[in-house]
C-alpha positions as CSV (number, residue, x, y, z in Angstrom):
1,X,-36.7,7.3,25.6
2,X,-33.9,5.3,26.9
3,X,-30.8,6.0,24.4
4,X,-28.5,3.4,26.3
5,X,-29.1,0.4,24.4
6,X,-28.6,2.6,21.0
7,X,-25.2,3.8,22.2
8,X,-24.5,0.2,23.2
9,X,-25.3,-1.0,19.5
10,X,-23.7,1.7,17.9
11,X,-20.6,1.3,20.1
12,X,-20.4,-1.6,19.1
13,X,-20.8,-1.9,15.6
14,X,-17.9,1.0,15.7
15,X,-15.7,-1.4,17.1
16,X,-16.7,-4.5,14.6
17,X,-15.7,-2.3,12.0
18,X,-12.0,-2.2,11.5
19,X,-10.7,1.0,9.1
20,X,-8.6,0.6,6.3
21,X,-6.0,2.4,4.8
22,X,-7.3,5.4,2.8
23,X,-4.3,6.8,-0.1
24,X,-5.2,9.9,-1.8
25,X,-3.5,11.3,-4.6
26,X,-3.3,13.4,-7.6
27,X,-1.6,12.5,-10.9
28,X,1.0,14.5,-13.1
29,X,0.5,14.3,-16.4
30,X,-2.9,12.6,-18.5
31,X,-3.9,9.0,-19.6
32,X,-7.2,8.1,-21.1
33,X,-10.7,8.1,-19.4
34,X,-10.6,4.5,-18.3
35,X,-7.2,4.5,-16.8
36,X,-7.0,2.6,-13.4
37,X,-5.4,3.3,-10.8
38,X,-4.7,0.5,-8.6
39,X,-2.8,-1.8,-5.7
40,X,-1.0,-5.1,-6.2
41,X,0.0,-7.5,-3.9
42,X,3.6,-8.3,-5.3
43,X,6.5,-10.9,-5.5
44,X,9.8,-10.1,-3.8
45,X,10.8,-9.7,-7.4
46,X,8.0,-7.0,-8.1
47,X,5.5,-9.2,-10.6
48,X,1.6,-8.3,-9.4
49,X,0.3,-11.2,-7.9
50,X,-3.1,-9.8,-6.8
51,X,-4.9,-7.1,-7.4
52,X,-6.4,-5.9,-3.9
53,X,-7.9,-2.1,-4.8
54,X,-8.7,-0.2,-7.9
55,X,-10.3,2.7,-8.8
56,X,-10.7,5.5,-12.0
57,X,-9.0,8.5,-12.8
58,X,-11.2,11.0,-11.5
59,X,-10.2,14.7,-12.4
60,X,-6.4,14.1,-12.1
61,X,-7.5,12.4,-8.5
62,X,-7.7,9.4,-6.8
63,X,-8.8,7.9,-3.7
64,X,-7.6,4.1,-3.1
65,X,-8.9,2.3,0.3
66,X,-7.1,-0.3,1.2
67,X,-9.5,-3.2,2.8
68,X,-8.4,-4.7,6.1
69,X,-8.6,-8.1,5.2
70,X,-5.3,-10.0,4.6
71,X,-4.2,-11.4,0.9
72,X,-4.9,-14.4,0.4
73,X,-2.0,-16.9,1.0
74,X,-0.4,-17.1,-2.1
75,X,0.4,-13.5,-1.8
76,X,2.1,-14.1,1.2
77,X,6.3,-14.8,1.8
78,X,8.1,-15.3,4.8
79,X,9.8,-12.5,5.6
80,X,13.5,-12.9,5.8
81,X,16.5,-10.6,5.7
82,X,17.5,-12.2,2.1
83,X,14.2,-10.9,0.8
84,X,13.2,-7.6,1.9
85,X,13.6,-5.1,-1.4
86,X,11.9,-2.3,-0.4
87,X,12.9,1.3,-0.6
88,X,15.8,2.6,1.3
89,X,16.8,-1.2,2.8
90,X,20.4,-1.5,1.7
91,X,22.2,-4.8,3.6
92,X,22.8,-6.0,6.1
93,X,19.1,-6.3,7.0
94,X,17.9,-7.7,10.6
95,X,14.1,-9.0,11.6
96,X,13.1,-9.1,14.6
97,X,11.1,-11.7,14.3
98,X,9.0,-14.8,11.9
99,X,6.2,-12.8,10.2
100,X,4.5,-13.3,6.6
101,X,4.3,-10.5,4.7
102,X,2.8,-9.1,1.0
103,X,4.0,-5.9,-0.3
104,X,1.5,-3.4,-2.1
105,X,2.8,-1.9,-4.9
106,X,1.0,0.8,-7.4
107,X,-0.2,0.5,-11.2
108,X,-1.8,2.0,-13.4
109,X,-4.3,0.4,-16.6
110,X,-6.7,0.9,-19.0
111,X,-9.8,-0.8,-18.3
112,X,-10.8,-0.7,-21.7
113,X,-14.2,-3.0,-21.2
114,X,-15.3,-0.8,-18.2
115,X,-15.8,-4.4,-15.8
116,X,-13.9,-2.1,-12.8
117,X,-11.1,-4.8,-12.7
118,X,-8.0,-5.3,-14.6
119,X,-7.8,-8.5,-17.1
120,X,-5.1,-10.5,-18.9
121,X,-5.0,-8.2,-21.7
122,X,-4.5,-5.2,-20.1
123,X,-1.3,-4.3,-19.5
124,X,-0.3,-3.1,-16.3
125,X,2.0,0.0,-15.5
126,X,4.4,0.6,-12.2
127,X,4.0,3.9,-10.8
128,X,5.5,5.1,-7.9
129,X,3.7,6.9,-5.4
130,X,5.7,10.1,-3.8
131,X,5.1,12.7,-1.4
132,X,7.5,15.2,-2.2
133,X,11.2,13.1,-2.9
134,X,10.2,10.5,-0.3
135,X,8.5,7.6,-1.6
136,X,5.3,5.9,0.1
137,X,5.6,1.9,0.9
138,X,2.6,-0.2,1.9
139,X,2.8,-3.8,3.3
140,X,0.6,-6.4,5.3
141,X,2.1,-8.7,7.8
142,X,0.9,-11.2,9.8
143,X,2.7,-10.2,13.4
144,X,4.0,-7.2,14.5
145,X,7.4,-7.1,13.6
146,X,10.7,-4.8,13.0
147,X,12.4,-4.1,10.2
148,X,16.2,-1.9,10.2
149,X,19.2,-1.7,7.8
150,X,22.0,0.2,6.8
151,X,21.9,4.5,6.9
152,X,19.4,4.2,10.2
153,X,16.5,2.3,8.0
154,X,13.6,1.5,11.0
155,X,10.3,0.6,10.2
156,X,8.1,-0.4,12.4
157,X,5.5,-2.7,11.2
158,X,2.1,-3.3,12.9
159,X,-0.1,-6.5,12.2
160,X,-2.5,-6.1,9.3
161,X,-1.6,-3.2,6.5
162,X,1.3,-0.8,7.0
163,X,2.1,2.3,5.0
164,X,5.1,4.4,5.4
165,X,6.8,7.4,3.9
166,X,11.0,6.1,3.0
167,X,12.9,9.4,2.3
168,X,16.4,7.9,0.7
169,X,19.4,10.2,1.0
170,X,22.9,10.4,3.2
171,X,20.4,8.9,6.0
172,X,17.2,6.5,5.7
173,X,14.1,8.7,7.4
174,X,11.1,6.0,7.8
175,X,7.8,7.8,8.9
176,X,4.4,6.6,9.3
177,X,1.9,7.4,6.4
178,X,-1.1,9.8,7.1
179,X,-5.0,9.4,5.9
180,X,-4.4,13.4,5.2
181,X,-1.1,13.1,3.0
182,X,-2.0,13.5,-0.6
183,X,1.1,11.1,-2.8
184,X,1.3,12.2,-6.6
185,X,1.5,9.7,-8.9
186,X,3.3,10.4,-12.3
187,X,2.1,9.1,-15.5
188,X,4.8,10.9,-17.8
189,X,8.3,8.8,-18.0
């Protein structure tokens, strides 16, 4: 049996298939059975835009993936040193290039008619995703492009999504987010 046309289709189907991001976490404190964890395309000033992942509470756990595709264009801002909010930037703020760009923020709801997405009157929560005092940031853009600012803030951005791990203190320590990194996600104020 000649296996080399199976390698051949399985080779390629491998390399049609891009990965996503994967976030794994666990969650201090309780919420009810049909809380939602989930992802939001965001504003600069933070308001949810688009929901692009949810998923339940399972056993204090999570597991968000994180499709490949890009958010739609309304989701999407220019990304200029006036609007880039994220954790650790503090001005003055340099691009190295035009790119578009959509920052993922986390939430949590209650889907309290169990459709699996989040509607108008379910109100949604910001948590904040940590892993240990560093906090983990997730954002598309269109190009590859770089992003510094004041106490040594790099980041590096690839095109497509982005997550990184911002540690904020004398210094700003930017690291690339692992598949393997569990964030914990706290529920209690």
């Amino acid at each position: 049996m000649n296996l080399r046309p199976l390698l051949i289709t399985i080779s390629l189907l491998s390399a049609g298939q891009a990965l996503g991001l994967t976030i794994r976490g666990s969650v201090e404190g309780s919420g009810p059975d049909d809380t939602r964890v989930a992802g939001f395309v965001v504003s600069p000033f933070g308001q949810a835009v688009e929901e692009v992942t949810s998923v339940p509470l399972e056993n204090g756990r999570f597991v968000l993936e994180i499709p490949t595709t890009a958010p739609t264009a309304r989701a999407q801002v220019d990304l200029t040193p006036q609007n880039v909010t994220w954790p650790g930037v503090i001005d003055p703020v340099q691009v190295s290039g035009q790119a578009r760009v959509a920052e993922l923020k986390f939430f949590v709801y209650r889907d309290v008619n169990n459709n699996g997405r989040r509607d108008d009157n379910e109100p949604l929560r910001d948590v904040l995703p940590s892993v240990g005092r560093a906090t983990l940031f997730v954002a598309w853009v269109n190009t590859d492009v770089t992003v510094k600012a004041s106490k040594g803030y790099a980041a590096t951005l690839k095109r497509g999504w982005n997550a990184l791990i911002v540690d904020v203190g004398r210094a700003v320590a930017v690291q690339p987010f692992s598949d393997s990194t569990v964030v914990t996600v706290r529920l209690t104020r």
